[in-house]
C-alpha atoms as an extended CHARMM CRD file, in Angstrom:
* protein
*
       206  EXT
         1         1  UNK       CA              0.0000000000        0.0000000000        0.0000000000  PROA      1               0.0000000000
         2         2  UNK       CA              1.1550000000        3.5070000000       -1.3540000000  PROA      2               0.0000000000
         3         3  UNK       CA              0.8550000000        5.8270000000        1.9080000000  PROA      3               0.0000000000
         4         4  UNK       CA              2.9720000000        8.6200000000        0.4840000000  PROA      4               0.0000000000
         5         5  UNK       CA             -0.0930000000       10.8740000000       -0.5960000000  PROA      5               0.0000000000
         6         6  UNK       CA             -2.3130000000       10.4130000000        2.8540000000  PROA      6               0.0000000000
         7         7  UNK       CA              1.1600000000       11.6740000000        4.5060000000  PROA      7               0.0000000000
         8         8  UNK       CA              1.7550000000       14.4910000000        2.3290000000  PROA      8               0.0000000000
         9         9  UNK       CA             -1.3560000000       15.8540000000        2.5130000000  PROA      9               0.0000000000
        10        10  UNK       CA             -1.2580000000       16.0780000000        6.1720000000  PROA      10              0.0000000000
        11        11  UNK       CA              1.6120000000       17.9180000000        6.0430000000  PROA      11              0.0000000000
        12        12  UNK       CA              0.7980000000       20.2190000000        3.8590000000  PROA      12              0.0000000000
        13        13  UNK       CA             -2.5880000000       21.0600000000        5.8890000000  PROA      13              0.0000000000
        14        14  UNK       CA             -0.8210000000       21.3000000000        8.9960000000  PROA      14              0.0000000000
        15        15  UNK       CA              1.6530000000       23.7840000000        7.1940000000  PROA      15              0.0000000000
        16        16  UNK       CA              4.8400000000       21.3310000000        8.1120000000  PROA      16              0.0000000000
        17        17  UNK       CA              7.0310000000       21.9400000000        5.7640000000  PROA      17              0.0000000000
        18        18  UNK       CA             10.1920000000       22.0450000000        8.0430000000  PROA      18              0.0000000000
        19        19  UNK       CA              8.7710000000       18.7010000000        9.3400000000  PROA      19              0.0000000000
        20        20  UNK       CA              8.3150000000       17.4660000000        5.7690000000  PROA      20              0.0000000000
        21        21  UNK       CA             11.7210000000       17.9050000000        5.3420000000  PROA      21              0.0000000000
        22        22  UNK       CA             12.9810000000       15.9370000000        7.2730000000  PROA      22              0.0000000000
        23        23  UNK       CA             10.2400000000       12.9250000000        7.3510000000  PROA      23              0.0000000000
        24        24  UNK       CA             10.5380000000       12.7760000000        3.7290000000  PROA      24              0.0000000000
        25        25  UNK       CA             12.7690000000        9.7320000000        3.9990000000  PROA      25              0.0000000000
        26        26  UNK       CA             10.4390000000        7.6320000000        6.1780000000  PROA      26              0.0000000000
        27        27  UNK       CA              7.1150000000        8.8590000000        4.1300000000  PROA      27              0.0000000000
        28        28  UNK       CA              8.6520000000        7.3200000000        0.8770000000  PROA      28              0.0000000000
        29        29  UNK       CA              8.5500000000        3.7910000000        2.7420000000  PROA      29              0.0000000000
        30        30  UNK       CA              5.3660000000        1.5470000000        2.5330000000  PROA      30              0.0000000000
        31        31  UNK       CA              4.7480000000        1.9470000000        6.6300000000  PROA      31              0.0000000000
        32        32  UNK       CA              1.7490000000        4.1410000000        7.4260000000  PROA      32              0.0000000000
        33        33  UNK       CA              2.0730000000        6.9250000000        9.9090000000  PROA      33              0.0000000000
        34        34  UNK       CA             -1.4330000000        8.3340000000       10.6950000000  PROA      34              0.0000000000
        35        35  UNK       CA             -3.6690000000        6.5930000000       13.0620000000  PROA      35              0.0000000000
        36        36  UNK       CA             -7.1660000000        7.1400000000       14.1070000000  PROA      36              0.0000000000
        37        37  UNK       CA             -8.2090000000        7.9480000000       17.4250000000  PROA      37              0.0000000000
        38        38  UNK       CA            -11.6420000000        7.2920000000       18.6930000000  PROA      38              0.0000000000
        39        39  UNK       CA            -12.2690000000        8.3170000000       22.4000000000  PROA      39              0.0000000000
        40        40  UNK       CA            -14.4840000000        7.4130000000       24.8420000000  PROA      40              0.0000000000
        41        41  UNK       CA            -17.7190000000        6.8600000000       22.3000000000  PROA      41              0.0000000000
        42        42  UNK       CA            -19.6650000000        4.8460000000       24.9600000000  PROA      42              0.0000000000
        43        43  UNK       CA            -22.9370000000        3.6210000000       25.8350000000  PROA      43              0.0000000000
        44        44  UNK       CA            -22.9240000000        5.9290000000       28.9870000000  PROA      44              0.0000000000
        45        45  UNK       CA            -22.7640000000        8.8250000000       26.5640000000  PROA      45              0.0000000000
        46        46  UNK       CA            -25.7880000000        7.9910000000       25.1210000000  PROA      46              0.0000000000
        47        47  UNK       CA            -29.9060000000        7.9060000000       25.9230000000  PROA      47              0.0000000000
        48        48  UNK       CA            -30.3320000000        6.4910000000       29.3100000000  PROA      48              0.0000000000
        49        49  UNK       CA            -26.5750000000        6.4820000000       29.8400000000  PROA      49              0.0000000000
        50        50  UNK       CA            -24.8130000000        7.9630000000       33.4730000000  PROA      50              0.0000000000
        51        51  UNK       CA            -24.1460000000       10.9210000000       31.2080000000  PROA      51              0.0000000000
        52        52  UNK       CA            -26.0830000000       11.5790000000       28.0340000000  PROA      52              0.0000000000
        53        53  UNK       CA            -24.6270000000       13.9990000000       25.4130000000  PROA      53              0.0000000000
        54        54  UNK       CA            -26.1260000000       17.0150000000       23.2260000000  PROA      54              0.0000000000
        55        55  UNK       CA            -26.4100000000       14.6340000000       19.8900000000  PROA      55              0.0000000000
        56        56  UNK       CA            -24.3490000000       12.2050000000       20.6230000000  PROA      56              0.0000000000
        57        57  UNK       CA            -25.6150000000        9.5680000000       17.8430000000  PROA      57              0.0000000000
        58        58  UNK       CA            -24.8930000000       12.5780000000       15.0940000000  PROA      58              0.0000000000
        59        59  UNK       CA            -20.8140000000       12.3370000000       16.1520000000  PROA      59              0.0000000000
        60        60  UNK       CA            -21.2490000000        8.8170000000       16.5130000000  PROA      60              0.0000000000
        61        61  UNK       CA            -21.6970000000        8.0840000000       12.7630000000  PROA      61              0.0000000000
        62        62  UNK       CA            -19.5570000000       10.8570000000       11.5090000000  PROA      62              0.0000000000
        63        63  UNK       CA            -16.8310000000        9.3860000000       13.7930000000  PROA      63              0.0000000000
        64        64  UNK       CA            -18.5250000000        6.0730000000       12.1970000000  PROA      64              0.0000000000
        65        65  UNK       CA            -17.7970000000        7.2650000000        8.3100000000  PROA      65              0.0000000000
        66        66  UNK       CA            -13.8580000000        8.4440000000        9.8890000000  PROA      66              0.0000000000
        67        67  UNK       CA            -13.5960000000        4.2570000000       10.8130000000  PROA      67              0.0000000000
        68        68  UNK       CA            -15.0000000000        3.1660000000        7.5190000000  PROA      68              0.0000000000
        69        69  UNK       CA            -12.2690000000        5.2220000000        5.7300000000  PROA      69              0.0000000000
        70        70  UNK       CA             -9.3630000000        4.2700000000        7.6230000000  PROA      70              0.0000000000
        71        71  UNK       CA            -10.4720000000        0.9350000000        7.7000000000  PROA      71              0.0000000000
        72        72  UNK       CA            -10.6760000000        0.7780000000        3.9290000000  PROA      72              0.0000000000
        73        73  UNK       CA             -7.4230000000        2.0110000000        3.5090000000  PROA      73              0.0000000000
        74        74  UNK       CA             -5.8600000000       -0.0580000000        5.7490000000  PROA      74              0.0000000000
        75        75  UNK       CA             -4.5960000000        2.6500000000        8.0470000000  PROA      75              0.0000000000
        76        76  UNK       CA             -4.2180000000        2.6030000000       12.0800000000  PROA      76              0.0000000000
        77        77  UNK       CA             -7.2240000000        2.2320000000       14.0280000000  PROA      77              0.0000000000
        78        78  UNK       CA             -7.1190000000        3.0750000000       17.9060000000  PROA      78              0.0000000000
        79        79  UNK       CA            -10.1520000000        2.6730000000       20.0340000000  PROA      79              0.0000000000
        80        80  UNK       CA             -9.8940000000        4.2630000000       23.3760000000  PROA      80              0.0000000000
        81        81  UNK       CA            -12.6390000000        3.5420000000       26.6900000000  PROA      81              0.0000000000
        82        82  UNK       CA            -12.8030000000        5.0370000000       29.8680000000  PROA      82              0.0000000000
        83        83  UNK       CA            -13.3880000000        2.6860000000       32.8640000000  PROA      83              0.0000000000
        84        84  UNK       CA            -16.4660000000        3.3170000000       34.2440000000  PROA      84              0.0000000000
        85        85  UNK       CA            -18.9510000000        1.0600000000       36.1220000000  PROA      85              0.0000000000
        86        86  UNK       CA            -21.8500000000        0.6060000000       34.1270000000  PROA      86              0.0000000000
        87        87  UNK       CA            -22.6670000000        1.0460000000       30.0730000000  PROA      87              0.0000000000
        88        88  UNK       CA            -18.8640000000        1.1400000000       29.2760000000  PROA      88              0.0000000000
        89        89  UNK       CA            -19.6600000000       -0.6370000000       25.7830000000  PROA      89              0.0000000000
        90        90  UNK       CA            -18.4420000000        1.1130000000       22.6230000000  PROA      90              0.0000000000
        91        91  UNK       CA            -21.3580000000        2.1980000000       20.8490000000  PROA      91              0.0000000000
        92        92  UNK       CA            -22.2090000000       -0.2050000000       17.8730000000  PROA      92              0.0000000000
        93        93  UNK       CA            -21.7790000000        2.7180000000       15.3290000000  PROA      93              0.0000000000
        94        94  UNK       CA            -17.5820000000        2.7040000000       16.0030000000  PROA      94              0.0000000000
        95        95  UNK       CA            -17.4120000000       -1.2670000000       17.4410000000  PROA      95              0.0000000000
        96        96  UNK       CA            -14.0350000000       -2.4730000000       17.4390000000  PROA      96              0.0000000000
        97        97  UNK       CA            -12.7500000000       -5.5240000000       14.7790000000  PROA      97              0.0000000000
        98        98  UNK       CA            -10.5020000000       -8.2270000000       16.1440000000  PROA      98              0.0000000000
        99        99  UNK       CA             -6.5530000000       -6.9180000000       15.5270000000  PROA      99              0.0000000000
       100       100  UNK       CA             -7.7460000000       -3.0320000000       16.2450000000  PROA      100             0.0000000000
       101       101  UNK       CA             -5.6150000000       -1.7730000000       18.9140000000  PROA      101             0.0000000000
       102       102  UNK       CA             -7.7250000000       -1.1790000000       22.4330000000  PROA      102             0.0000000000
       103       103  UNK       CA             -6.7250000000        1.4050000000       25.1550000000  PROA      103             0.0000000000
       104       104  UNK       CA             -8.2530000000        1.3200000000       28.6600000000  PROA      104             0.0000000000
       105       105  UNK       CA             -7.8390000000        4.8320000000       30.5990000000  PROA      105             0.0000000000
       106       106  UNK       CA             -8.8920000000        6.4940000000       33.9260000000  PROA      106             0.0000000000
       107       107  UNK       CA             -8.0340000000        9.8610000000       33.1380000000  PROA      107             0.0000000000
       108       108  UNK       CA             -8.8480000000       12.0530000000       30.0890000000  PROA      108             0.0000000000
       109       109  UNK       CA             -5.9200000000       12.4330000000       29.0060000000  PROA      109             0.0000000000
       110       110  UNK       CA             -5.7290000000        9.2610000000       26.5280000000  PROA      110             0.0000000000
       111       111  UNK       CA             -2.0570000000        9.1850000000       27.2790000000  PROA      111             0.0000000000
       112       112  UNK       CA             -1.5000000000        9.0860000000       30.6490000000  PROA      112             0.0000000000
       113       113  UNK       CA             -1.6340000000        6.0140000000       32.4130000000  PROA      113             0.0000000000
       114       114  UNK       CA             -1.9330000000        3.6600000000       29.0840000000  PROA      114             0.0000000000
       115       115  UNK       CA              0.9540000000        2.7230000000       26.4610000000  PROA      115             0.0000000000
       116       116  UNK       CA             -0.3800000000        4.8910000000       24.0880000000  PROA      116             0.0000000000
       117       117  UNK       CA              2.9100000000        6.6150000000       23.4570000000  PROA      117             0.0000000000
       118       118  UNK       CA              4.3970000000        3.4510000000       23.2960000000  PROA      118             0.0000000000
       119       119  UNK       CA              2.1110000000        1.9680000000       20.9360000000  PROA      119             0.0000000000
       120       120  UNK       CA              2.3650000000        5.0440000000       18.7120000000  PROA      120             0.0000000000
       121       121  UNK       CA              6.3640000000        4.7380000000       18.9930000000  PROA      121             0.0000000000
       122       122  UNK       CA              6.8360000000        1.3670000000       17.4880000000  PROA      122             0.0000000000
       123       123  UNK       CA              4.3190000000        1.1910000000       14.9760000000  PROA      123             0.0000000000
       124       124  UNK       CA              5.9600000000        4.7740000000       13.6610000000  PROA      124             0.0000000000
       125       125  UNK       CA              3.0490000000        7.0220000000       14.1050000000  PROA      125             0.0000000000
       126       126  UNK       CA              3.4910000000       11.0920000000       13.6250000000  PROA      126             0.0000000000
       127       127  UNK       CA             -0.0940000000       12.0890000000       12.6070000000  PROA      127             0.0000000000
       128       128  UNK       CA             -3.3500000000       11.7370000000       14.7920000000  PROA      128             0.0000000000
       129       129  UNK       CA             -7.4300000000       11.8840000000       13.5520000000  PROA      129             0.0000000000
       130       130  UNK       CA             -8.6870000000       12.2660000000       16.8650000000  PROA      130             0.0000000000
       131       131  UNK       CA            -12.6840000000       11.9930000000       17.2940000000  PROA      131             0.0000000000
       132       132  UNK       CA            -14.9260000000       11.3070000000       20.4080000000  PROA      132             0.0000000000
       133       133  UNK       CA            -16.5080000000       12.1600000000       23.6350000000  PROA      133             0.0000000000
       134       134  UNK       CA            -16.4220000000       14.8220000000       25.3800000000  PROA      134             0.0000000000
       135       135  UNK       CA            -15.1870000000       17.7560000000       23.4260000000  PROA      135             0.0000000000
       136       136  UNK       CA            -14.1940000000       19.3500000000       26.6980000000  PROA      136             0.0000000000
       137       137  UNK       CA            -12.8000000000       16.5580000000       28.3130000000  PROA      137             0.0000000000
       138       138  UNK       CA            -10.9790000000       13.8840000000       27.0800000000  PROA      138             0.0000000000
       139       139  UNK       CA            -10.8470000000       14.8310000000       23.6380000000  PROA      139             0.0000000000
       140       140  UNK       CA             -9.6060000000       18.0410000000       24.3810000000  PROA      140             0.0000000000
       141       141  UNK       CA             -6.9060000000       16.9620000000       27.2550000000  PROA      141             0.0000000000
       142       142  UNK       CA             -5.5110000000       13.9990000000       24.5090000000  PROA      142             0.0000000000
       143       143  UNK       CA             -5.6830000000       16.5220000000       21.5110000000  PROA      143             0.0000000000
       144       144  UNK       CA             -3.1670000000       19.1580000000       23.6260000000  PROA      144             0.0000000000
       145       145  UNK       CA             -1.1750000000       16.1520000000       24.7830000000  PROA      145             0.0000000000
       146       146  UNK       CA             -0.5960000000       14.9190000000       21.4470000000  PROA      146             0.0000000000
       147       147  UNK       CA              0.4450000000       18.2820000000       20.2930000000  PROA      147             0.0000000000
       148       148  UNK       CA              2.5850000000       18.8870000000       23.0950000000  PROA      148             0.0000000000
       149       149  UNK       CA              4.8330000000       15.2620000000       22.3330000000  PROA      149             0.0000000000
       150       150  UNK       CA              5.2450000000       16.3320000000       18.9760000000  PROA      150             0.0000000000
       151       151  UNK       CA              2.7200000000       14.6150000000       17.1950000000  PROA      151             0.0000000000
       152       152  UNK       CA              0.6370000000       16.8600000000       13.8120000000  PROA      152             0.0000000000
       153       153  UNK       CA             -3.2710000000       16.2440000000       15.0990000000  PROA      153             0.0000000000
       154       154  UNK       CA             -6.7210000000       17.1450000000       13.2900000000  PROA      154             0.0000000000
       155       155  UNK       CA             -9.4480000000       16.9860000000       15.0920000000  PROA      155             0.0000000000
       156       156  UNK       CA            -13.2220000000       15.8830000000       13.4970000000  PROA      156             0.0000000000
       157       157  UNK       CA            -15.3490000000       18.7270000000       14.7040000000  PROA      157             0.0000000000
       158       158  UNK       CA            -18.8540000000       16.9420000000       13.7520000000  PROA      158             0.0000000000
       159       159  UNK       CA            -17.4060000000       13.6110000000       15.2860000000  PROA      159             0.0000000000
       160       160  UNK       CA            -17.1540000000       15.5000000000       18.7200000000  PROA      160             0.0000000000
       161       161  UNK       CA            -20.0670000000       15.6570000000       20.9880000000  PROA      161             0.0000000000
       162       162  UNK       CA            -20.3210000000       17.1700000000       24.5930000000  PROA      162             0.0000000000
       163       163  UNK       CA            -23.3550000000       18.2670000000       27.0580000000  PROA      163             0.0000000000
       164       164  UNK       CA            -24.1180000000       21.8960000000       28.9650000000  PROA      164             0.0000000000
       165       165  UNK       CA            -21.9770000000       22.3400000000       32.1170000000  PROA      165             0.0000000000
       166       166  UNK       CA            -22.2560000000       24.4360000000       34.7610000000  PROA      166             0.0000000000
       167       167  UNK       CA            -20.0600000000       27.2570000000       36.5800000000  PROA      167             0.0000000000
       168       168  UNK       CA            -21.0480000000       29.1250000000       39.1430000000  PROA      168             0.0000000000
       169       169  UNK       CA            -24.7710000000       28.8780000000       38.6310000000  PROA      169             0.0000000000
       170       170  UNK       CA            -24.6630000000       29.4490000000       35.3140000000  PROA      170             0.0000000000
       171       171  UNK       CA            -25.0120000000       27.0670000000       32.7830000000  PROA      171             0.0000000000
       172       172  UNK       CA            -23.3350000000       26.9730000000       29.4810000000  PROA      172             0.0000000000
       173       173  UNK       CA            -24.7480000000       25.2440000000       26.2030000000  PROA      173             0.0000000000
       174       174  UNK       CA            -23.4200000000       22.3400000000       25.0500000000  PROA      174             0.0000000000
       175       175  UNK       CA            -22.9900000000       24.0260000000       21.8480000000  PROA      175             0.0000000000
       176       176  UNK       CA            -20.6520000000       26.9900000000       23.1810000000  PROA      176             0.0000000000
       177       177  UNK       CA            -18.4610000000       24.4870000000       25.2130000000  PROA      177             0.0000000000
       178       178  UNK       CA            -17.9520000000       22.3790000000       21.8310000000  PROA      178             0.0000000000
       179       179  UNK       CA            -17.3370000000       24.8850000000       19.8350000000  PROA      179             0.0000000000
       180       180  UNK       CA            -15.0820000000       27.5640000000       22.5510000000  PROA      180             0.0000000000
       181       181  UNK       CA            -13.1700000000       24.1670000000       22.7940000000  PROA      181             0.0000000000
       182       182  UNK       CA            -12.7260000000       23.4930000000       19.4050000000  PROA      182             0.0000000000
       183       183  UNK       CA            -11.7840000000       27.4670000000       18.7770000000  PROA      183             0.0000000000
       184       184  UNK       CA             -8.9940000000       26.8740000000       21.6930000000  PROA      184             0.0000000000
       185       185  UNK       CA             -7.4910000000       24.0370000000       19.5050000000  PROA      185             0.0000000000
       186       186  UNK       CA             -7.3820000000       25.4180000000       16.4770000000  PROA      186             0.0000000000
       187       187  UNK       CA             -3.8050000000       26.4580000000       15.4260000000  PROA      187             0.0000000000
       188       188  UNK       CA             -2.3810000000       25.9870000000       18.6650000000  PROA      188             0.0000000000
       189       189  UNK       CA             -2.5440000000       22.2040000000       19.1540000000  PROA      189             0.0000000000
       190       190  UNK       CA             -4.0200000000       21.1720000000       15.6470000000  PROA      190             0.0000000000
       191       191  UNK       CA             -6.1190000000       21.7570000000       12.9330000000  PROA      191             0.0000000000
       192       192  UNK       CA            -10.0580000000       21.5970000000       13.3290000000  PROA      192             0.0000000000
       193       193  UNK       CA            -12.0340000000       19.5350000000       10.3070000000  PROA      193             0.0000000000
       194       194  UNK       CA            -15.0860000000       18.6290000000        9.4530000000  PROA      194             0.0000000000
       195       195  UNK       CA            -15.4290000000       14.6970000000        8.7480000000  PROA      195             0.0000000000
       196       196  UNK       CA            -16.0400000000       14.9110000000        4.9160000000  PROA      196             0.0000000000
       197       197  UNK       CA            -12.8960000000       16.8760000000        4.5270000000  PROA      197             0.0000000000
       198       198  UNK       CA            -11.1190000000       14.2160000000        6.3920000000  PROA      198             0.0000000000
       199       199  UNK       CA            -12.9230000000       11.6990000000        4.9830000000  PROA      199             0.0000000000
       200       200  UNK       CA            -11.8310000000       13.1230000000        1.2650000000  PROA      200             0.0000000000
       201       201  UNK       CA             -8.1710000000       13.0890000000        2.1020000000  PROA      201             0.0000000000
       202       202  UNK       CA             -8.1000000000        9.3380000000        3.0720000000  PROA      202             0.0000000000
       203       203  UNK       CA             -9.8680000000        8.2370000000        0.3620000000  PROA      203             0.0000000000
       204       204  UNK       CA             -7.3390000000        9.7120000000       -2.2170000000  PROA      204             0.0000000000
       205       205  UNK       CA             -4.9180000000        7.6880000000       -0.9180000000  PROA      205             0.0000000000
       206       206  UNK       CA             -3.7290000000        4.4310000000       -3.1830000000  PROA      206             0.0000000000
């Protein structure tokens, strides 16, 4: 499989030329070095879940048409879960196949506590899809992680989904925290797409 195009298309999104430079050895080889990320889309998320979500079955099958296009490209899959108590099932829409990679966490950060970094090491990872639940929370604290060991992230901003909080009395909509998060990510620690842009740059891949 040709990965050279997926590769240098990320890099030219993310504006990493310098980077480029200097990965343009290891891009010319057949080993792929983007992998999907899917946090945390669980049943408690959902409709009579612990902690339902604005919309969560929307992000759920955009994060759904993200797996179908990795997955038919043969490209690195990585489903993360939080451990919870009850409902800690991946929702059917993003269900793990047998050989996809599984990380357990406790924390939101997706990295710490788990051999993610590890995992990402050896099989020669640089670029992260990241998708999942909650914008605010886990998504957010992996994202700024990921950005902050080096690795060139995008983040799905339709396969994101959080709920309202509340500070000091006043409650925020789900729809400011999702998208002041998202605004807070952009440039800084990544670059914010929707899923059919993603979705378009995976497919042109050979």
């Amino acid at each position: 499989m040709n990965t050279k195009p997926i590769i240098l298309l990320l890099f030219v999104l993310l504006g990493g030329q310098q980077m480029l430079a200097q990965k343009q050895q290891k891009a010319e080889t057949p080993r792929d070095h983007t992998a999907l990320v899917l946090i945390d889309i669980q049943m408690f998320y959902f409709k009579h879940g612990q902690m339902p979500l604005h919309n969560p079955e929307k992000a759920s099958k955009k994060a759904g048409k993200l797996l179908h296009a990795f997955r038919s490209k043969d490209l690195e899959v990585i489903h993360v879960r939080h451990a919870a108590g009850a409902n800690v099932q991946i929702h059917p829409d993003v269900a793990p196949e047998e050989g996809e990679k599984m990380i357990t966490k406790r924390k939101a950060n997706s990295f710490a506590g788990t051999d993610m970094a590890s995992y990402l090491e050896n099989k020669g990872i640089t670029h992260l899809v990241i998708a999942g639940m909650m914008t605010h929370m886990c998504v957010e604290a992996t994202t700024r992680a990921a950005s902050d060991m080096g690795y060139q992230v995008i983040v799905a901003s339709d396969a994101c989904a959080t709920r309202d909080i509340t500070y000091q009395e006043e409650t925020i909509p789900s729809r400011h925290v999702h998208l002041s998060t998202l605004s807070s990510l952009e440039g800084s620690y990544g670059t914010v797409l929707p899923t059919e842009k993603i979705k378009a740059m995976i497919e042109k891949t050979e």
